[in-house]
C-alpha positions in Angstrom: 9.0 -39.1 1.9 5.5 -38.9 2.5 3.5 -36.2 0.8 2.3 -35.1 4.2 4.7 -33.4 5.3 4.5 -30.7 2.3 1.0 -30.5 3.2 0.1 -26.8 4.5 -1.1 -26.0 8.0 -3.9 -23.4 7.3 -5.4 -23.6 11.0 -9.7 -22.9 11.4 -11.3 -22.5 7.9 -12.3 -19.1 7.3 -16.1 -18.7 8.3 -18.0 -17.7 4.5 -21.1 -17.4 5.7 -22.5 -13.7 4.5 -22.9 -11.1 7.3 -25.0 -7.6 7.6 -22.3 -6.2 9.4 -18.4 -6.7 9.7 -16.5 -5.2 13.1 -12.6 -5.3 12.3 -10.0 -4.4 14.3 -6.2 -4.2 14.7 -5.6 -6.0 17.7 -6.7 -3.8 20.3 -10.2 -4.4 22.1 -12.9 -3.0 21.1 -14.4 0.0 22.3 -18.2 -0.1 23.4 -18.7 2.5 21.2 -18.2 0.5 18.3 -19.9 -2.7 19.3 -22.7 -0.7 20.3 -22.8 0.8 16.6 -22.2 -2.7 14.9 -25.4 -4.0 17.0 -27.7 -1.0 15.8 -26.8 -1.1 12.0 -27.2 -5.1 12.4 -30.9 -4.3 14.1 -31.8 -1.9 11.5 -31.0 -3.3 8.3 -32.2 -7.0 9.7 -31.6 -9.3 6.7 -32.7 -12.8 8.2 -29.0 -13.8 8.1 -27.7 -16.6 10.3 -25.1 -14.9 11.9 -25.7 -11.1 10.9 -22.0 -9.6 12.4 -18.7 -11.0 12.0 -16.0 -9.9 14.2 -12.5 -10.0 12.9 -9.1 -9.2 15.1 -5.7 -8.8 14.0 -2.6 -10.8 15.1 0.1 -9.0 14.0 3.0 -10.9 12.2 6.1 -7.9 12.8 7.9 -8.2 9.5 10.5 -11.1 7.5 13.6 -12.0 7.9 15.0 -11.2 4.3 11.3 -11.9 2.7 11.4 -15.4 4.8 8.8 -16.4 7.5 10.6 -16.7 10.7 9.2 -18.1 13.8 10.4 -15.2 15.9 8.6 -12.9 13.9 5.2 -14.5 14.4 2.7 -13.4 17.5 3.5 -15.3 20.6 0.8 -17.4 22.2 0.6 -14.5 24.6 -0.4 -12.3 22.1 -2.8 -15.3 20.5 -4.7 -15.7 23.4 -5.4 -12.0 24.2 -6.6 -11.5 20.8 -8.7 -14.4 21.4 -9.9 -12.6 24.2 -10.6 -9.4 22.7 -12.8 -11.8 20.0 -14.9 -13.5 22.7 -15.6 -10.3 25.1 -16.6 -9.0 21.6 -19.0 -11.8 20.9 -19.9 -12.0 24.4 -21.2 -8.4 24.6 -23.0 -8.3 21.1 -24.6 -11.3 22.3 -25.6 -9.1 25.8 -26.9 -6.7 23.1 -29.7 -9.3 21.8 -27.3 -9.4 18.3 -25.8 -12.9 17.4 -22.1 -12.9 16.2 -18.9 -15.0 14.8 -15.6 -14.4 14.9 -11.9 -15.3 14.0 -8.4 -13.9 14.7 -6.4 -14.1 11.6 -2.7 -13.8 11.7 -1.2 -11.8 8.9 1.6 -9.0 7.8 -0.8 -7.1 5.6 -3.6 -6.4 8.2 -5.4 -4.1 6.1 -5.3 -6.6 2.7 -6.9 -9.5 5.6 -9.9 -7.3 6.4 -11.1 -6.5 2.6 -10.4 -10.1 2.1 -12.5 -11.0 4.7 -15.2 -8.2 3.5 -15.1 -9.9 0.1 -15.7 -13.5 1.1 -18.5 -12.2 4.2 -20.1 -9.3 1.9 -21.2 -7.3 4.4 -22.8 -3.9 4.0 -21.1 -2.0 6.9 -17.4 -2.3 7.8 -17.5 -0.8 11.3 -14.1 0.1 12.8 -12.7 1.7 16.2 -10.9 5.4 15.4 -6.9 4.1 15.6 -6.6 8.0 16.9 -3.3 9.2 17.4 -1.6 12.1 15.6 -1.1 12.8 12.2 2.6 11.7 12.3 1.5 8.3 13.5 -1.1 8.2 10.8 1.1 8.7 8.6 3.6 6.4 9.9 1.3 3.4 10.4 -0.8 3.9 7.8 -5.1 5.1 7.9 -7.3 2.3 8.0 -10.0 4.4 6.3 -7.7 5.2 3.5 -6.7 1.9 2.2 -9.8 0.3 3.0 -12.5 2.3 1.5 -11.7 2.1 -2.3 -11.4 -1.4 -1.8 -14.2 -2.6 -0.9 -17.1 -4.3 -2.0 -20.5 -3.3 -3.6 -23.0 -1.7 -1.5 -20.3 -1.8 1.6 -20.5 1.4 3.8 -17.2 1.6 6.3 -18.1 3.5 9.7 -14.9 4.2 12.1 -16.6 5.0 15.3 -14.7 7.2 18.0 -14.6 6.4 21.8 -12.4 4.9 24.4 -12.0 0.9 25.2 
């Protein structure tokens, strides 16, 4: 057998590049709230970076089938594409803001793990984030963004979660 075939797909290479400012969300769009924050802090602590936001979306894999990956588990290419929507209207209205940007959609069980991950390799200093809202039941039960990610993460990174509606 060839050795190929044990090779792993990993899809786009993560972007490594650093950034002033990362804009993470969960898989739902993006408020203009929030954009409009991450083009402000990106304007006001200018840094002569390439690209200084990175936007980061979540695809959502829904859980394993006893602890295996299962192809009905993983985000349809429905889902794909409208997070790759959500990422390019994103871009697209940073970029209307005067504020060049990157992006990537990664697809993982452990959203929350992906977007330090993603804060360690970019090392940016804001982490700007939509409010999830929702009661505190549903907090609870999904889990606060703010709460898992803010002991995590780098040196010298602020997090912002900015209210408003999409």
């Amino acid at each position: 057998m060839s050795p190929a075939l044990f090779r792993r797909h990993h899809g786009d290479p993560q972007p490594e590049q650093p950034c002033a400012v990362l804009l993470a969300g969960l898989g739902n769009p993006f408020s203009s709230a929030v954009v409009t924050r991450a083009a402000e802090l990106a304007r006001l602590h200018e840094t002569g970076l390439e690209t200084p936001i990175a936007v980061l979306t979540i695809a959502k894999v829904h859980g394993s089938g006893l602890g295996l990956q299962h192809p009905g588990l993983l985000p349809t290419k429905k889902e794909r594409d409208a997070q790759v929507k959500i990422l390019e209207d994103a871009i697209a209205q940073l970029r209307r803001l005067g504020v060049k940007a990157d992006g990537q959609v990664a697809v993982t069980r452990k959203f929350l793990r992906t977007i330090v991950g993603v804060a360690r390799v970019r090392q940016p200093q804001f982490i700007v984030m939509d409010d999830p809202g929702g009661s505190p039941f549903r907090r609870w039960l999904e889990g606060d963004p703010a709460r898992y990610i803010r002991p995590r993460l780098p040196t010298g990174a602020t997090m912002e979660i900015v209210g408003g509606a999409p």
